[in-house]
mmCIF file of the N, C-alpha and C atoms, coordinates in Angstrom:
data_MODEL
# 
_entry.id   MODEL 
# 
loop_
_atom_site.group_PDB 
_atom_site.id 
_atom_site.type_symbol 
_atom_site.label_atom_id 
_atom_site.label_alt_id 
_atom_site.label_comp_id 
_atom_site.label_asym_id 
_atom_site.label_entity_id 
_atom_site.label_seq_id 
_atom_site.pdbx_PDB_ins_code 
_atom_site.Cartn_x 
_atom_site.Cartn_y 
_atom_site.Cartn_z 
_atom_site.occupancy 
_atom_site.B_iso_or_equiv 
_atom_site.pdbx_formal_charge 
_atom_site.auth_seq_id 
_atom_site.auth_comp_id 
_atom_site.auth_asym_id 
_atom_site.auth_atom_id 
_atom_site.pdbx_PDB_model_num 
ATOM 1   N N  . UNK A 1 1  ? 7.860  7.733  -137.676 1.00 0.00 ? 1  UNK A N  1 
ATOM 2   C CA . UNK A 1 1  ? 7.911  7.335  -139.076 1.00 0.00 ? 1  UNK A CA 1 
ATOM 3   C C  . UNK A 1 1  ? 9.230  6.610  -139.355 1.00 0.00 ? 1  UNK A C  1 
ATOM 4   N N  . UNK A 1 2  ? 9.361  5.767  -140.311 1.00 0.00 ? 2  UNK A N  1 
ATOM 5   C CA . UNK A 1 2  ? 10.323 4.865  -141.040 1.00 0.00 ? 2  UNK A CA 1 
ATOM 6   C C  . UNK A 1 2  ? 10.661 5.525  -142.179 1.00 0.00 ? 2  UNK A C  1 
ATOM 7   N N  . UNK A 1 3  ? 11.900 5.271  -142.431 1.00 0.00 ? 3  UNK A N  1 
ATOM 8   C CA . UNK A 1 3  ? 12.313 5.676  -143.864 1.00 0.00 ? 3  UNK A CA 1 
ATOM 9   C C  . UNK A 1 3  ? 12.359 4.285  -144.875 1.00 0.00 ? 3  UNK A C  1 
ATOM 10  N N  . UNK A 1 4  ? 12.111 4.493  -145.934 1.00 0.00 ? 4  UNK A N  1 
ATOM 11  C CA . UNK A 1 4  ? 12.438 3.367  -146.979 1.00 0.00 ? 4  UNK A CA 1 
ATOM 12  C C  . UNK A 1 4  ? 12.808 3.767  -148.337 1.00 0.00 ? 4  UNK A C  1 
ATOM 13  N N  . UNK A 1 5  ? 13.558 2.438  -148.829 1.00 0.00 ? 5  UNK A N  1 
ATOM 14  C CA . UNK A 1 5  ? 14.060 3.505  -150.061 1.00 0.00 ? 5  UNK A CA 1 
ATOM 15  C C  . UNK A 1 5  ? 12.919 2.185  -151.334 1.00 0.00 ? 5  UNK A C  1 
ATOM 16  N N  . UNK A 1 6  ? 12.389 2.620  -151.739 1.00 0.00 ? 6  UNK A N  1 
ATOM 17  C CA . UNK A 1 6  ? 12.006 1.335  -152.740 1.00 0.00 ? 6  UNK A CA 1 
ATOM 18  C C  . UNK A 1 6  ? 12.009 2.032  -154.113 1.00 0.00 ? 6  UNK A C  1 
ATOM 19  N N  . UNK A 1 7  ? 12.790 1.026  -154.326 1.00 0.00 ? 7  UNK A N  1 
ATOM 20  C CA . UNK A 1 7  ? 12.954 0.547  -156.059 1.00 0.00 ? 7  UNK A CA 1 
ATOM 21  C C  . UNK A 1 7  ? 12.068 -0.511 -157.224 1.00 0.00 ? 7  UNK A C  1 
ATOM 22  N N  . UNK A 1 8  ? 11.662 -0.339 -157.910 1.00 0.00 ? 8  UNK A N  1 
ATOM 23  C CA . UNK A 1 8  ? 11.473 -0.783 -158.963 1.00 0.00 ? 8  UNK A CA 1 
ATOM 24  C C  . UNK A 1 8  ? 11.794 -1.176 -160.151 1.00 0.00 ? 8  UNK A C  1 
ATOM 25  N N  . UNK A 1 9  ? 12.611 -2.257 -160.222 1.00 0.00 ? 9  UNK A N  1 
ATOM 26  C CA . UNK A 1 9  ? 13.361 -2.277 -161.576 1.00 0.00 ? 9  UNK A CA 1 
ATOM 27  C C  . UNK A 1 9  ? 12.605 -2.904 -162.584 1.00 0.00 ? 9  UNK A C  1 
ATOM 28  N N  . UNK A 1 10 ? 12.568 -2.233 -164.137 1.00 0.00 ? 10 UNK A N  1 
ATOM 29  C CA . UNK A 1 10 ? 12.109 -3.135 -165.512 1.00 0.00 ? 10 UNK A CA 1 
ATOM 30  C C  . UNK A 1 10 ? 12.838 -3.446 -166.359 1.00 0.00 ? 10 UNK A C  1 
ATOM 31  N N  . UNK A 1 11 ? 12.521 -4.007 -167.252 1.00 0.00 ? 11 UNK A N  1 
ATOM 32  C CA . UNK A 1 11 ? 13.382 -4.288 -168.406 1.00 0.00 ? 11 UNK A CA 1 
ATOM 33  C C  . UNK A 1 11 ? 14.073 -2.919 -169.316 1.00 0.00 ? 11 UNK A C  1 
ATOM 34  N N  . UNK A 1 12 ? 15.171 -3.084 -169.617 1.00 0.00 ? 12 UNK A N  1 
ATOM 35  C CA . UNK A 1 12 ? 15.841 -2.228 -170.584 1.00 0.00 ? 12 UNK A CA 1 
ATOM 36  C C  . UNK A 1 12 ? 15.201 -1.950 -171.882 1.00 0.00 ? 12 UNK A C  1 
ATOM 37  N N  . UNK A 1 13 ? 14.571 -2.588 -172.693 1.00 0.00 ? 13 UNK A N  1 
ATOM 38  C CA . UNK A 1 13 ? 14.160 -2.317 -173.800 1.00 0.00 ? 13 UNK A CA 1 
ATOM 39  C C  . UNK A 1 13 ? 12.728 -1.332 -173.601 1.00 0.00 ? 13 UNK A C  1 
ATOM 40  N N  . UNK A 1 14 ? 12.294 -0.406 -175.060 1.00 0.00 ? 14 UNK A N  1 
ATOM 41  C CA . UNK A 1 14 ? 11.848 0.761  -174.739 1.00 0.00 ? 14 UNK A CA 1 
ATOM 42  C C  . UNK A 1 14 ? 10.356 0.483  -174.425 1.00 0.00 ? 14 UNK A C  1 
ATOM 43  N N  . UNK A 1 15 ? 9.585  -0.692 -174.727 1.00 0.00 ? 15 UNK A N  1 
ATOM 44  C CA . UNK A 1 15 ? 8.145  -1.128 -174.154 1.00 0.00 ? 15 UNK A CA 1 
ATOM 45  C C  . UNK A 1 15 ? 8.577  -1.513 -172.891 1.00 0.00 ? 15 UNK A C  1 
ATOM 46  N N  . UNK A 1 16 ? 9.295  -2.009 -172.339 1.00 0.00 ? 16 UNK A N  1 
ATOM 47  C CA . UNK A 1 16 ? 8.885  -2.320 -170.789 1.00 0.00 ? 16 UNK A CA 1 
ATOM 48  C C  . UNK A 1 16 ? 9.302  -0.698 -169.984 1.00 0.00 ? 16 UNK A C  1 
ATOM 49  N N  . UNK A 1 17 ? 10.171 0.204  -170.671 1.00 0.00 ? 17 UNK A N  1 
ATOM 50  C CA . UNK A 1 17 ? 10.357 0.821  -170.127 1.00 0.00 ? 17 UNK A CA 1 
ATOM 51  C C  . UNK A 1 17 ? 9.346  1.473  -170.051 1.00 0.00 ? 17 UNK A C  1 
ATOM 52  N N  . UNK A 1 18 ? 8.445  1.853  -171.127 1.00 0.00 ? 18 UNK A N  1 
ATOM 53  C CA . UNK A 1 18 ? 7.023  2.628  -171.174 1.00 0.00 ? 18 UNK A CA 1 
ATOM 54  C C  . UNK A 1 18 ? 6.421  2.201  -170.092 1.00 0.00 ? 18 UNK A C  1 
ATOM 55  N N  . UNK A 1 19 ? 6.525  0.982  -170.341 1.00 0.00 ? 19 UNK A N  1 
ATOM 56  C CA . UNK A 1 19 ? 5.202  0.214  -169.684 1.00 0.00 ? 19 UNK A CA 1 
ATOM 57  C C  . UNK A 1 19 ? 5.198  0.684  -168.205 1.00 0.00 ? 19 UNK A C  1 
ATOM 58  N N  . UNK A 1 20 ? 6.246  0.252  -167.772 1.00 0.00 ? 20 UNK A N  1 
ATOM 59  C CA . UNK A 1 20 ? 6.855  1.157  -165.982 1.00 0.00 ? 20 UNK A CA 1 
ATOM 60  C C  . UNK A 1 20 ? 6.229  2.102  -165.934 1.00 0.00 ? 20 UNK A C  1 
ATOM 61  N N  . UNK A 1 21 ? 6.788  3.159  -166.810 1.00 0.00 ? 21 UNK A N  1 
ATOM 62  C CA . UNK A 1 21 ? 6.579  4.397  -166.344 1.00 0.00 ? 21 UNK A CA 1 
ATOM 63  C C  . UNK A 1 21 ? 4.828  5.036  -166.565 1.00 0.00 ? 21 UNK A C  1 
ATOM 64  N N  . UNK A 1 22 ? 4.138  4.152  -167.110 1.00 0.00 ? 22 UNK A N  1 
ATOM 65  C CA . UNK A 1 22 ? 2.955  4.170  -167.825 1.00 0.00 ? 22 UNK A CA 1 
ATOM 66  C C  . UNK A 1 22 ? 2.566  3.854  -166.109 1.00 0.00 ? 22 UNK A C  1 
ATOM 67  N N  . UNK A 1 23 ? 2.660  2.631  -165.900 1.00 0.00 ? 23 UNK A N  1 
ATOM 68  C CA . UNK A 1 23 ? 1.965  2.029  -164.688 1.00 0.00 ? 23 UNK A CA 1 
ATOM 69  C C  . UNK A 1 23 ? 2.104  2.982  -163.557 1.00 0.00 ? 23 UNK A C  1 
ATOM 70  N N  . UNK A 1 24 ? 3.505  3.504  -163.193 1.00 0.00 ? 24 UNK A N  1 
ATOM 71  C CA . UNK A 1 24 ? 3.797  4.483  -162.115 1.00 0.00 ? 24 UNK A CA 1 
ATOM 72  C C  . UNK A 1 24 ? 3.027  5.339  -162.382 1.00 0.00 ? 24 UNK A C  1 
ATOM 73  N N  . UNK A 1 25 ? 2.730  6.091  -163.686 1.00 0.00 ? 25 UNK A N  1 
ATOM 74  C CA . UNK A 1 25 ? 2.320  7.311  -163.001 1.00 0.00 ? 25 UNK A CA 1 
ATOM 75  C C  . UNK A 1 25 ? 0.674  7.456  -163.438 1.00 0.00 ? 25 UNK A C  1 
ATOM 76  N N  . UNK A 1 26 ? 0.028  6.473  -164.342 1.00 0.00 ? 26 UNK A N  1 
ATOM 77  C CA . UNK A 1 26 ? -1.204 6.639  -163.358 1.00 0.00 ? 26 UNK A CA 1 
ATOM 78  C C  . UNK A 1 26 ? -2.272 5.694  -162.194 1.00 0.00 ? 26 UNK A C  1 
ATOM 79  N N  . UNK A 1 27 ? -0.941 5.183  -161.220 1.00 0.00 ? 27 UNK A N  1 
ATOM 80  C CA . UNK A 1 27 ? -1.133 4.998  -160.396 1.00 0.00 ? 27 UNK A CA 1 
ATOM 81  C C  . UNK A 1 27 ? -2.378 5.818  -159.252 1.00 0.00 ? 27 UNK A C  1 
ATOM 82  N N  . UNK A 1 28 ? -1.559 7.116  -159.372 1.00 0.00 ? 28 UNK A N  1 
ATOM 83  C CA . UNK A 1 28 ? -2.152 8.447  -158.329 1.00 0.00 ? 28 UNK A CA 1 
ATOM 84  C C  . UNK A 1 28 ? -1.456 8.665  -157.646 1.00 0.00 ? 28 UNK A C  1 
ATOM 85  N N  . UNK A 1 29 ? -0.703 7.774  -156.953 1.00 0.00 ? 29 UNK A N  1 
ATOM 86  C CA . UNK A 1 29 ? 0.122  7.953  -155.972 1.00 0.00 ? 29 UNK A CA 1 
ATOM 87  C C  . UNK A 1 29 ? 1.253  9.355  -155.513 1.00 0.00 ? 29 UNK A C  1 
ATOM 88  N N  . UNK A 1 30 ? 1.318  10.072 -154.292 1.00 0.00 ? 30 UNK A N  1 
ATOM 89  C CA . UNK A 1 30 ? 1.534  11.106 -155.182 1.00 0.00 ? 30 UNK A CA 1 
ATOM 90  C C  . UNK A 1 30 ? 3.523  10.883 -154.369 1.00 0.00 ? 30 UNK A C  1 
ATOM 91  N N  . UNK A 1 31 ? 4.009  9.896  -153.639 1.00 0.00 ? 31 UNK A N  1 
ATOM 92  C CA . UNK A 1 31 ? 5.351  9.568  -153.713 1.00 0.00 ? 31 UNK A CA 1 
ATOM 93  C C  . UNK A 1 31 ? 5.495  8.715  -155.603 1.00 0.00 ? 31 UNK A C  1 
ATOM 94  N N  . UNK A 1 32 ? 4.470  8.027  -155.916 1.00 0.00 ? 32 UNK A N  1 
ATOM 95  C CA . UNK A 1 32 ? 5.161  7.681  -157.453 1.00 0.00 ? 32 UNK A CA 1 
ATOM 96  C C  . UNK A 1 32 ? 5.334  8.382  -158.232 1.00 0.00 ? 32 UNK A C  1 
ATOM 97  N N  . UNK A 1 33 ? 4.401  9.720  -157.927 1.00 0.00 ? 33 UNK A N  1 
ATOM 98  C CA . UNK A 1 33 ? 4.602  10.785 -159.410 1.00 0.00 ? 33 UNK A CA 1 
ATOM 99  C C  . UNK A 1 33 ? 5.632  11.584 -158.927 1.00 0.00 ? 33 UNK A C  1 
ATOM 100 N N  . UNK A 1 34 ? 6.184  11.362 -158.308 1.00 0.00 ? 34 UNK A N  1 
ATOM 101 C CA . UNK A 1 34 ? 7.563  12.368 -157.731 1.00 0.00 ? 34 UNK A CA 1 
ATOM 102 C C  . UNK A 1 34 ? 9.196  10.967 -157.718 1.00 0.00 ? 34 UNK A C  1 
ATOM 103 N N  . UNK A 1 35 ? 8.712  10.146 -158.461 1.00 0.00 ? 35 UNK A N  1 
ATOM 104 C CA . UNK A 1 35 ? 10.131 9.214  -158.495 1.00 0.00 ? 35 UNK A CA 1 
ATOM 105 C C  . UNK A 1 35 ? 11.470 9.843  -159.088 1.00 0.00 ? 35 UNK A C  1 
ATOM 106 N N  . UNK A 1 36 ? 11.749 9.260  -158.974 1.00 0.00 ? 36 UNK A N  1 
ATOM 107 C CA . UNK A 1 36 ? 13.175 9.352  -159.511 1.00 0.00 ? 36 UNK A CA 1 
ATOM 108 C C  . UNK A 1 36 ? 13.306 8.465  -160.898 1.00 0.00 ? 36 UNK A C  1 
ATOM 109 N N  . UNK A 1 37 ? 13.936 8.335  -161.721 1.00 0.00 ? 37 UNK A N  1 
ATOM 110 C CA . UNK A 1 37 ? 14.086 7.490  -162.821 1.00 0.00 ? 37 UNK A CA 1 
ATOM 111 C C  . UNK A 1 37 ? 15.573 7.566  -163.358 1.00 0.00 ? 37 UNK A C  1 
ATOM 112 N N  . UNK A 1 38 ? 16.289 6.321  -163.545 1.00 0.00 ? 38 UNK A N  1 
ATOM 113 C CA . UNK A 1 38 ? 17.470 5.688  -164.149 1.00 0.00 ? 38 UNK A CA 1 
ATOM 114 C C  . UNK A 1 38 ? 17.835 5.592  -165.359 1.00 0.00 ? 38 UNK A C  1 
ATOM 115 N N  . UNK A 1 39 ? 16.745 5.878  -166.020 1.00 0.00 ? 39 UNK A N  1 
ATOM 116 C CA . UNK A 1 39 ? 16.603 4.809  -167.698 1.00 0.00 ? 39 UNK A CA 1 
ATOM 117 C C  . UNK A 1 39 ? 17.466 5.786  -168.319 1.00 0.00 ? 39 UNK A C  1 
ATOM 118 N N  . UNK A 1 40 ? 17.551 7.025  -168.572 1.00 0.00 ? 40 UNK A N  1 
ATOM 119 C CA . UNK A 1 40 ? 18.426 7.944  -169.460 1.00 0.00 ? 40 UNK A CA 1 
ATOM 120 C C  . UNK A 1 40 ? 20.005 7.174  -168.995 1.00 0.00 ? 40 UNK A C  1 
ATOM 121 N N  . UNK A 1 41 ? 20.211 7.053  -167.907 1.00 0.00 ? 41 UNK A N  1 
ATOM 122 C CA . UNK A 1 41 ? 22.038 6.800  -167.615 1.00 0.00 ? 41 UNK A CA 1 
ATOM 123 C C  . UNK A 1 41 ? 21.554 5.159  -167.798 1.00 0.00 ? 41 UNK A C  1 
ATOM 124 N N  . UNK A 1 42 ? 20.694 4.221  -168.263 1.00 0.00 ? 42 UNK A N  1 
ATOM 125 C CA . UNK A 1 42 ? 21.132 3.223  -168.621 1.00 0.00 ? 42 UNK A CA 1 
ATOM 126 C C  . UNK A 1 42 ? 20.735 2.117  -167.249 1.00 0.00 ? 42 UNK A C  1 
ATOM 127 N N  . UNK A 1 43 ? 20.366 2.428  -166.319 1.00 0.00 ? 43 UNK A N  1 
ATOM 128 C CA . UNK A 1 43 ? 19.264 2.072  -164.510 1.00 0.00 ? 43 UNK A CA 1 
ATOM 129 C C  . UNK A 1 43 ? 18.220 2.234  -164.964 1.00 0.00 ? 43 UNK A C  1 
ATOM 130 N N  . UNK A 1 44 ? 17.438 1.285  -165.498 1.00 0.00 ? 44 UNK A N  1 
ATOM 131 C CA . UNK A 1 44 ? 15.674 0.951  -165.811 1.00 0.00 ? 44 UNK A CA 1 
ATOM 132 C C  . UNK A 1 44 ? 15.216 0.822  -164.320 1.00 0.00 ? 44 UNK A C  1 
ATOM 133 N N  . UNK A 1 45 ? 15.410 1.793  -163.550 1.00 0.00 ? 45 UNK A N  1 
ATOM 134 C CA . UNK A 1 45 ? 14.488 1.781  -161.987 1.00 0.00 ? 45 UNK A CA 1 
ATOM 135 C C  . UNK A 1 45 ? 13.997 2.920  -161.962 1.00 0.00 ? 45 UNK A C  1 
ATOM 136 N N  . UNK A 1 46 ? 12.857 2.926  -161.211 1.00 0.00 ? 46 UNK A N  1 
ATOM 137 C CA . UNK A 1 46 ? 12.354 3.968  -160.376 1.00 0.00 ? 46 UNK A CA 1 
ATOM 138 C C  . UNK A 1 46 ? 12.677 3.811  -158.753 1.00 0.00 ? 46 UNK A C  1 
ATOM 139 N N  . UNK A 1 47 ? 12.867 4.784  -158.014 1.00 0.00 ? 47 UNK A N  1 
ATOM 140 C CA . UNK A 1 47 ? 13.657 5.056  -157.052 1.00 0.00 ? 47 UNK A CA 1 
ATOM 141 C C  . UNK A 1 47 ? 12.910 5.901  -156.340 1.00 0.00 ? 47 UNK A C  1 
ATOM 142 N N  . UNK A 1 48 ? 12.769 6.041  -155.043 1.00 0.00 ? 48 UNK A N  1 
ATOM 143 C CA . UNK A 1 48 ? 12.157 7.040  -153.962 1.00 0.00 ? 48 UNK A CA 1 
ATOM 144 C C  . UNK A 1 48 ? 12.139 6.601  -152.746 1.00 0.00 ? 48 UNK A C  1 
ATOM 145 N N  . UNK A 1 49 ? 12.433 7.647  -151.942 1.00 0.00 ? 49 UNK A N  1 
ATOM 146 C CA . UNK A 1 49 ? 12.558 7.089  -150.158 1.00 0.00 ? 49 UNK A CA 1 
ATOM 147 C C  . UNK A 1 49 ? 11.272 7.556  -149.926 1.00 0.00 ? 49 UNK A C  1 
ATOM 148 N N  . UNK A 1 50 ? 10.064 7.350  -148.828 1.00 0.00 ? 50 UNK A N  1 
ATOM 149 C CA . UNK A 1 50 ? 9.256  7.479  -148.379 1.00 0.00 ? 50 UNK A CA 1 
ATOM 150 C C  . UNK A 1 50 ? 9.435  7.631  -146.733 1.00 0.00 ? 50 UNK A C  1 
ATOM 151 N N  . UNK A 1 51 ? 8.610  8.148  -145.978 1.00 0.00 ? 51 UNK A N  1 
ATOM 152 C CA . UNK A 1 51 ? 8.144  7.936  -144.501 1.00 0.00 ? 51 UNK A CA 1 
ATOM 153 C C  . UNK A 1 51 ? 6.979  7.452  -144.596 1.00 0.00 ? 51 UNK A C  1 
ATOM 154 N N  . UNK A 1 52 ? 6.862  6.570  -144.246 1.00 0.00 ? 52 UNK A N  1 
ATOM 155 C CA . UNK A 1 52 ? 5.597  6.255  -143.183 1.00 0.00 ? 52 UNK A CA 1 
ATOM 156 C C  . UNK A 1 52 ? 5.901  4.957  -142.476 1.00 0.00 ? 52 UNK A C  1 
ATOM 157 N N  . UNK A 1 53 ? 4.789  4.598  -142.185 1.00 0.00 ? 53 UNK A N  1 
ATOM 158 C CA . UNK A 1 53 ? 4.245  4.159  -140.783 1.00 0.00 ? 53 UNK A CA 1 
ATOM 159 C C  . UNK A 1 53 ? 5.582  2.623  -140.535 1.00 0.00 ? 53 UNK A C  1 
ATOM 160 N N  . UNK A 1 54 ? 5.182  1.657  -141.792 1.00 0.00 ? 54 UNK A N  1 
ATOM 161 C CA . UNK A 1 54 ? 5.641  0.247  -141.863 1.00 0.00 ? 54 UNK A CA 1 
ATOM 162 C C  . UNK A 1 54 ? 5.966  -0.107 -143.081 1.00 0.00 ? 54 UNK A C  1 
ATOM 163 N N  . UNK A 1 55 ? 7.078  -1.252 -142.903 1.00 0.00 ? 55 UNK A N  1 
ATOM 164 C CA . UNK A 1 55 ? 6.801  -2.082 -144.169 1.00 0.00 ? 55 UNK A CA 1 
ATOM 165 C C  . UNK A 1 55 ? 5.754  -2.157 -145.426 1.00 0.00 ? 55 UNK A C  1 
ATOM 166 N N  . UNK A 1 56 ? 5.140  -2.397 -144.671 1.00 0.00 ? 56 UNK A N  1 
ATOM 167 C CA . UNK A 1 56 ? 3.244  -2.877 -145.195 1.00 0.00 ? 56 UNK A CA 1 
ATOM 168 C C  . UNK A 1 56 ? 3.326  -1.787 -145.906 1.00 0.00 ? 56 UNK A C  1 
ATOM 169 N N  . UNK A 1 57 ? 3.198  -0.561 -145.253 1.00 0.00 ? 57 UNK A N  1 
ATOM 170 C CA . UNK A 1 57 ? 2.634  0.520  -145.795 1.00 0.00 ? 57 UNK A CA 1 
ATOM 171 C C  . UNK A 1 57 ? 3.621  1.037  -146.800 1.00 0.00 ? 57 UNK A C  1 
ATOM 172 N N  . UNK A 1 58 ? 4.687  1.015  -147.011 1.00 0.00 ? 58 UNK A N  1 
ATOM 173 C CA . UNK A 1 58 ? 5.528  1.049  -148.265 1.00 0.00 ? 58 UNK A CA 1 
ATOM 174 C C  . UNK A 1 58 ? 5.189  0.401  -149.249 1.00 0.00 ? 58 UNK A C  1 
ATOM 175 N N  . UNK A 1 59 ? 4.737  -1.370 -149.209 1.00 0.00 ? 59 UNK A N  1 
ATOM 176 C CA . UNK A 1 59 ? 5.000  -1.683 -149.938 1.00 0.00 ? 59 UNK A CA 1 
ATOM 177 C C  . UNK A 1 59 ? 3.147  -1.560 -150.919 1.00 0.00 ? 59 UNK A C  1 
ATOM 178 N N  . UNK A 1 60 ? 2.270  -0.869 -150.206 1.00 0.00 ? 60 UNK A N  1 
ATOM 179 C CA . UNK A 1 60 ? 1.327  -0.478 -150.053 1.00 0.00 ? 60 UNK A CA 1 
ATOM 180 C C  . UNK A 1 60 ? 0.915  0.564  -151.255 1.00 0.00 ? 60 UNK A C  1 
ATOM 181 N N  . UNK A 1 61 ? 1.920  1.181  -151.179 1.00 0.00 ? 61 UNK A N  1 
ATOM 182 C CA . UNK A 1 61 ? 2.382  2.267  -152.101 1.00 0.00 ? 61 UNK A CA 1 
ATOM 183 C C  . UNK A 1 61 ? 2.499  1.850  -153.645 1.00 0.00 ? 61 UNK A C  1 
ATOM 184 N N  . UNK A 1 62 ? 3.849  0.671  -153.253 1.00 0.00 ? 62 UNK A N  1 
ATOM 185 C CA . UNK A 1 62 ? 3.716  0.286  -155.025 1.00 0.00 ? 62 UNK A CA 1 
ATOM 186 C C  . UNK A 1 62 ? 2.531  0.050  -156.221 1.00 0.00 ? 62 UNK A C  1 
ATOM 187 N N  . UNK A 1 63 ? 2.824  0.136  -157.401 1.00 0.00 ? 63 UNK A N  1 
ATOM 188 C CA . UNK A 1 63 ? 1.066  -0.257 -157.542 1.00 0.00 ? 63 UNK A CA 1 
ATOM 189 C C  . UNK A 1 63 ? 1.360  -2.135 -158.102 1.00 0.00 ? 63 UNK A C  1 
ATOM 190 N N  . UNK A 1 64 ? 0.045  -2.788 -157.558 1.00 0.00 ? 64 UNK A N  1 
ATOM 191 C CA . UNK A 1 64 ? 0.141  -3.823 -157.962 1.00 0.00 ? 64 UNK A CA 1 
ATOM 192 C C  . UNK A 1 64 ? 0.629  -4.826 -158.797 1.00 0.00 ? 64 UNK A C  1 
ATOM 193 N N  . UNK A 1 65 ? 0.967  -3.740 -160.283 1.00 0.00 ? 65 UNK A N  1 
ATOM 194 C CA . UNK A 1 65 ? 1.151  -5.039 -160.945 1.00 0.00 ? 65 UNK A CA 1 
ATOM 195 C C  . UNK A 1 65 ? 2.982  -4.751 -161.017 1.00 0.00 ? 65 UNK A C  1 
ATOM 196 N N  . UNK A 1 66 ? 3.531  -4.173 -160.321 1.00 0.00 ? 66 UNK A N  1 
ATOM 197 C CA . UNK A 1 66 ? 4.920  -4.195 -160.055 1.00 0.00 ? 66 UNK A CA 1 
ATOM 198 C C  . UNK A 1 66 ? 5.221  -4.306 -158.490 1.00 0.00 ? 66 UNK A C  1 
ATOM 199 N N  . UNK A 1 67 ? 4.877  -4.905 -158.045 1.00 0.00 ? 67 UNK A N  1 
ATOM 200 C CA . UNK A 1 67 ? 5.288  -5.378 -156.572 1.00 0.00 ? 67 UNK A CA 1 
ATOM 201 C C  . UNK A 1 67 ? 6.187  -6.278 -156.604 1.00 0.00 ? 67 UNK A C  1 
ATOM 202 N N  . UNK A 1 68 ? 5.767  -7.161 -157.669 1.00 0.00 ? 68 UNK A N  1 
ATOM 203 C CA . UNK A 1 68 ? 6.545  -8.477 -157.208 1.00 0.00 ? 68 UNK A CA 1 
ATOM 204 C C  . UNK A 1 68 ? 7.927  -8.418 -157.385 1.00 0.00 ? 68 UNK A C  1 
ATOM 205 N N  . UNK A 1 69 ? 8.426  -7.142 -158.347 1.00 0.00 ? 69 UNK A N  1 
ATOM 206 C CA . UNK A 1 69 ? 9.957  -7.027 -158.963 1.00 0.00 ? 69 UNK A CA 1 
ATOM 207 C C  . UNK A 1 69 ? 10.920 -5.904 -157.652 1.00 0.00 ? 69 UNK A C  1 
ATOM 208 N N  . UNK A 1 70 ? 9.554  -5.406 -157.005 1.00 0.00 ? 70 UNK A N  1 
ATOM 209 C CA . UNK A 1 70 ? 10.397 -4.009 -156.526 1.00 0.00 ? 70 UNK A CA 1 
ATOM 210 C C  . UNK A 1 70 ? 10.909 -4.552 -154.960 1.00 0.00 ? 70 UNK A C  1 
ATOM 211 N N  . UNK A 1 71 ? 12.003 -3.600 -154.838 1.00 0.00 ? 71 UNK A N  1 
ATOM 212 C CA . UNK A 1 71 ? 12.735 -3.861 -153.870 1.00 0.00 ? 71 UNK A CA 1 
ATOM 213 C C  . UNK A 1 71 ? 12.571 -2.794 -152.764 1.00 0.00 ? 71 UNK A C  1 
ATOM 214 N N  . UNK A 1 72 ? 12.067 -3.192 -151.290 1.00 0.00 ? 72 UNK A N  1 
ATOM 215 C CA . UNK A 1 72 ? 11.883 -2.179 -150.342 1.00 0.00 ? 72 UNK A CA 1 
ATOM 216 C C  . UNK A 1 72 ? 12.741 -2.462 -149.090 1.00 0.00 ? 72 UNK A C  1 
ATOM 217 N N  . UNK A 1 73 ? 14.075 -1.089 -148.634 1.00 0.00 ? 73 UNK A N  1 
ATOM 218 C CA . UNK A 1 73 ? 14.947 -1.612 -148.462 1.00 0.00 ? 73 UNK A CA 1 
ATOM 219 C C  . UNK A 1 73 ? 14.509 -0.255 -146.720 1.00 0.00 ? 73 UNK A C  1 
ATOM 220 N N  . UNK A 1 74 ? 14.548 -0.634 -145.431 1.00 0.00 ? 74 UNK A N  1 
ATOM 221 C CA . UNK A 1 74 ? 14.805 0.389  -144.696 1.00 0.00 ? 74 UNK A CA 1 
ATOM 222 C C  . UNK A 1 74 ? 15.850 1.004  -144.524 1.00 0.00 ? 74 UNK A C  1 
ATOM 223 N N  . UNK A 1 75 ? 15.565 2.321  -144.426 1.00 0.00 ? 75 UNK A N  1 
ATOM 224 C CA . UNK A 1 75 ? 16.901 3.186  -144.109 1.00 0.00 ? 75 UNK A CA 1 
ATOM 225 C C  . UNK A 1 75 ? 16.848 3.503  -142.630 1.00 0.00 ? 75 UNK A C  1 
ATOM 226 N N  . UNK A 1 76 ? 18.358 3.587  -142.450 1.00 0.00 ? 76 UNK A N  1 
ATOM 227 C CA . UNK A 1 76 ? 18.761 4.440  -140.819 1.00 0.00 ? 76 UNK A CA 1 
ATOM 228 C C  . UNK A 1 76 ? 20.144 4.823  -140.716 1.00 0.00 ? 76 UNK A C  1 
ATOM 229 N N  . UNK A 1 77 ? 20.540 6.062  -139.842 1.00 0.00 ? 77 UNK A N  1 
ATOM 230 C CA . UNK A 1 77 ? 21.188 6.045  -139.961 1.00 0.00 ? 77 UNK A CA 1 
ATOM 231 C C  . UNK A 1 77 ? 22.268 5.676  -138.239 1.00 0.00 ? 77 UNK A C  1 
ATOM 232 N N  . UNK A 1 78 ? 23.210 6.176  -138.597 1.00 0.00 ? 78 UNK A N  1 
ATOM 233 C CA . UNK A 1 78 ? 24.191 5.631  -137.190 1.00 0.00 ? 78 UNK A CA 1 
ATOM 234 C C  . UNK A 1 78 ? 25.233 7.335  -136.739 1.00 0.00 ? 78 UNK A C  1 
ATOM 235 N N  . UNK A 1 79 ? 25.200 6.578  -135.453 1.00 0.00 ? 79 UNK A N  1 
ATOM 236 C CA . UNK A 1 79 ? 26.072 7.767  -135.056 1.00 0.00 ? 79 UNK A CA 1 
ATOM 237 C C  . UNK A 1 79 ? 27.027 7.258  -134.558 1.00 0.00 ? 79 UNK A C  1 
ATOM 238 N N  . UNK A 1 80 ? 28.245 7.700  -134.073 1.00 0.00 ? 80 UNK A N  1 
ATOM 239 C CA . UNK A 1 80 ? 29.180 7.530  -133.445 1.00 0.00 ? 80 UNK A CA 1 
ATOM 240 C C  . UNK A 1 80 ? 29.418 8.010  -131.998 1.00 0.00 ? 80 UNK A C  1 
# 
């Protein structure tokens, strides 16, 4: 498995913020209904690392009509 961290950012004002959080969660998805959220400290994102398989399959996850804004970033880490 892969780690990824993907984000979703919306607009600051309080309809797009609905609107996000409207779309995330009835998605189904059950990494979206477990996000993280920014908007109280003033970060209009949703936030969550996932495992699985690929790319693809992260971005797989998002729901459609916010793909195009969200950001899917791999994680790893390093040793010395």
């Amino acid at each position: 498995m892969t780690r990824f961290l993907l984000e979703i950012p919306h607009d600051s004002d309080k309809v797009a913020c609905n609107r996000a959080i409207r779309i995330v969660l009835e998605s189904g998805s059950h990494f979206l209904s477990n996000a993280d959220w920014g908007c109280l400290d003033g970060d209009h994102r949703a936030i969550m690392v996932v495992d699985v398989e690929s790319r693809q399959e992260a971005q797989a996850i998002l729901p459609p009509a916010l793909r195009t804004d969200a950001r899917i970033v791999q994680l790893n880490k390093f040793a010395i």
